[in-house]
C-alpha positions, -999 to 999 in steps of 0.1 A, spaced: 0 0 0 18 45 2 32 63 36 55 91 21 30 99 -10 13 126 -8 -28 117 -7 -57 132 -4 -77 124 24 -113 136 14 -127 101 2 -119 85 36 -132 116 60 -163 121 40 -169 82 45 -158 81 82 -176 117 89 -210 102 78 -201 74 96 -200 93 129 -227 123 122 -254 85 116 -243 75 148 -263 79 179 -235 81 206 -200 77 202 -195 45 228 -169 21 215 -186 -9 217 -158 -33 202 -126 -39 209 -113 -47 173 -79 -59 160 -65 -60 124 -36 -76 107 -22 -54 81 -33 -16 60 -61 -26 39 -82 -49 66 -79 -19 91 -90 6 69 -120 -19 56 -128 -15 97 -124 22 104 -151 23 74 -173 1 88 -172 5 126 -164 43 122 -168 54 160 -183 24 170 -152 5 179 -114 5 190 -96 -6 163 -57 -16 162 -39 -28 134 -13 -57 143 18 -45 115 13 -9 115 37 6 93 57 -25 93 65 -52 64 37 -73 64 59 -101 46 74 -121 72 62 -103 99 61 -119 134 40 -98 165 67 -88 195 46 -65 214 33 -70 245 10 -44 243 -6 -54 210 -7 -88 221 -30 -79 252 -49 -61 228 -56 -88 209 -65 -110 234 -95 -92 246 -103 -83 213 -140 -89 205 -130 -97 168 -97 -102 154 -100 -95 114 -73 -111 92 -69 -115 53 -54 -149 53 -38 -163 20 -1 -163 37 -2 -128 45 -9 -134 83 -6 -167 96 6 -154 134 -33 -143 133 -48 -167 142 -35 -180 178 -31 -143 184 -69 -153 191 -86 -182 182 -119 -172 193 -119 -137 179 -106 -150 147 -126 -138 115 -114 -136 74 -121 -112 57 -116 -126 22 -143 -152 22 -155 -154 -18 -125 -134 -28 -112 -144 -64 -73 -152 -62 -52 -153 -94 -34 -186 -93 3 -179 -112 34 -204 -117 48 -193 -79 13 -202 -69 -16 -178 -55 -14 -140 -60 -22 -127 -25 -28 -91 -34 -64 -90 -41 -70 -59 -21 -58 -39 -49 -86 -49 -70 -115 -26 -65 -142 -55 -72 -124 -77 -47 -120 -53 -23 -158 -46 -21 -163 -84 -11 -140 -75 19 -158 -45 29 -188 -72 30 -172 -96 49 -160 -70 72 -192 -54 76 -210 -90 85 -182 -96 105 -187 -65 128 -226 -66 127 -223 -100 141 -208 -93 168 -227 -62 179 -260 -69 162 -276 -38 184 -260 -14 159 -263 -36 129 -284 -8 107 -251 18 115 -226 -9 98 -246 -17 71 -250 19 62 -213 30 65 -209 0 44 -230 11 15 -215 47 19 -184 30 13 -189 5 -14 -209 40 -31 -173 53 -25 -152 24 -38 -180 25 -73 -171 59 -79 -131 55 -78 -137 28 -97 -153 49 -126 -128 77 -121 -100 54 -129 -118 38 -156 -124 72 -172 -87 82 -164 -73 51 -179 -96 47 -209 -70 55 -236 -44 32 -222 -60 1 -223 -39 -28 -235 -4 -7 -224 23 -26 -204 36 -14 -170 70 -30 -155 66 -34 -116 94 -41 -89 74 -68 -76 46 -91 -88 16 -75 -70 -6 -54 -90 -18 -76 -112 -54 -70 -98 -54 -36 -104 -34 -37 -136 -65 -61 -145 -91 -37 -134 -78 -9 -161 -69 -33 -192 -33 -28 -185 -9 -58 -183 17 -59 -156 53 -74 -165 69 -75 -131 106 -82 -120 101 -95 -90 81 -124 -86 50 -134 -60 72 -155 -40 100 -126 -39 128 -147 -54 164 -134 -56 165 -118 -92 187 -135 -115 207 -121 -142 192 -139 -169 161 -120 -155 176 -83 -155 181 -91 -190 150 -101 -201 133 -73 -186 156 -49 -197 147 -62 -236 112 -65 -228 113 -26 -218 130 -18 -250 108 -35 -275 78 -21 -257 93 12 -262 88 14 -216 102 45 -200 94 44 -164 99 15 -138 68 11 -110 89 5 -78 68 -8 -50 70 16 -21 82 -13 4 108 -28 -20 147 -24 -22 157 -11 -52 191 -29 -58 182 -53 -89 159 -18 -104 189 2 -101 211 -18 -121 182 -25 -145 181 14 -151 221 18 -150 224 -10 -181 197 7 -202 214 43 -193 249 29 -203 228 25 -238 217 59 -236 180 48 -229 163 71 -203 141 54 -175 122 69 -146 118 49 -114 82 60 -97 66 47 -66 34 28 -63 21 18 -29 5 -15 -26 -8 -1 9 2 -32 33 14 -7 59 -4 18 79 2 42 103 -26 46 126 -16 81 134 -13 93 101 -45 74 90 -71 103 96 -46 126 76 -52 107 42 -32 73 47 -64 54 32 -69 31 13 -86 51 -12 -64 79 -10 -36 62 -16 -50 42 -46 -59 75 -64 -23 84 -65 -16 51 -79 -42 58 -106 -27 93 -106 9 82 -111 5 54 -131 -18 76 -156 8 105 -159 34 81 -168 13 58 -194 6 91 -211 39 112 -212 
């Protein structure tokens, strides 16, 4: 997902304003804890003021991570609901709190590829709609007394989601059928929801980059006539760099941009645009400047 971009933030506090100006009183019924960025934003939407909500990595790696803090882990074990994505991107989750334990990716459509299943459905709009679902059944269930609040931030929300949606398919309606290269193998989801085809360097399973694969690239990005390189914001660089050092050593120019595939979150910067949606406009943003230069 983006921490250092600059986003705009009125999406989220239009969705999480209505959320609190619907609600009667601003009790937090629920103690809530999330795994990583895009399943705590899915329940700041829903629960707006209705809940205390955590999020297990913060503005961690997701990949690999393991909990260490004491305070978290108390957290979670008083946690009415503990919300996780699942799909290898949090298995500590579950014995963080077995009874809280809830996925939020129930009916999600996973692309299966040679490294096996592309986890990174969040960053499909259509997918991440089923989430907000799940999420929102999730939370209703376990405080069924304010069932009618959840299930209207939910379709503020998913109105919210629709119309991003449409913006980026109006945005990105002339570059249907373009090629982006990607540091990393995860936005193939939202590559698909624009028509775009995603020719990454990296793949799913993060494998060390070989040189027979910096070449490749570097050919495919001539033939395709490809002048910018998407660099995932959580990603090192090292194999990128020399990929743009060979081409520049043949006098081709290439531009190295960021695109967050939001799996980190700060809880503190959240309410100051650190959303989900925020952050995926200035992917749309980004990745439509560059497609069109």
């Amino acid at each position: 997902m983006m921490k250092k971009l600059p986003v705009l933030a009125v999406l989220c506090l239009t969705v999480l304003g209505a959320a609190s100006c619907s609600s009667p009183s601003s009790d937090k019924n629920l103690k809530i804890a999330t795994t990583f960025a895009p399943v705590y934003d899915f329940a700041k939407r829903i629960a707006g003021d209705k809940a205390e909500i955590l999020t297990i990595v913060g503005d961690n790696e997701p990949n690999d991570f393991s909990p260490n803090s004491p305070k978290i882990s108390a957290f979670c074990e008083k946690a009415d609901l503990l919300l996780a994505y699942g799909h290898g991107m949090d298995p500590y989750a579950e014995a963080m709190n077995e009874d809280a334990y809830r996925l939020v990716t129930d009916g999600v459509n996973f692309i299966e590829t040679e490294c096996g299943e592309d986890p990174h459905a969040w960053l499909g709009i259509k997918e991440a709609e089923k989430m907000l679902k799940n999420t929102c059944d999730a939370i209703a269930s376990a405080d069924p007394e304010n069932r009618d609040f959840y299930v209207s931030n939910c379709q503020n929300a998913l109105g919210e989601f629709e119309a991003v949606y449409a913006e980026g398919k109006e945005l990105l309606k002339d570059d249907i059928g373009k090629a982006i290269v990607t540091s990393h193998d995860a936005f193939a989801y939202f590559a698909s929801d624009y028509g775009l085809t995603q020719y990454s360097i990296s793949d799913i399973a993060d494998h060390e980059v070989s040189a027979t694969r910096i070449d490749t690239v570097i050919q495919y990005i001539k033939a395709n006539n490809l002048h910018t390189i998407f660099v995932e914001e959580l990603d090192s660089v090292g194999y990128v760099a020399q990929i743009k050092s060979e081409l520049e050593k043949e006098n081709y120019a290439v531009e190295l941009k960021e695109l967050s595939a939001y799996e980190s979150v700060s809880e503190e910067e959240y309410p100051d645009g650190n959303d989900y949606l925020s952050v995926y406009k200035e992917d749309l943003k980004e990745l439509s400047e560059c497609l069109k230069a």
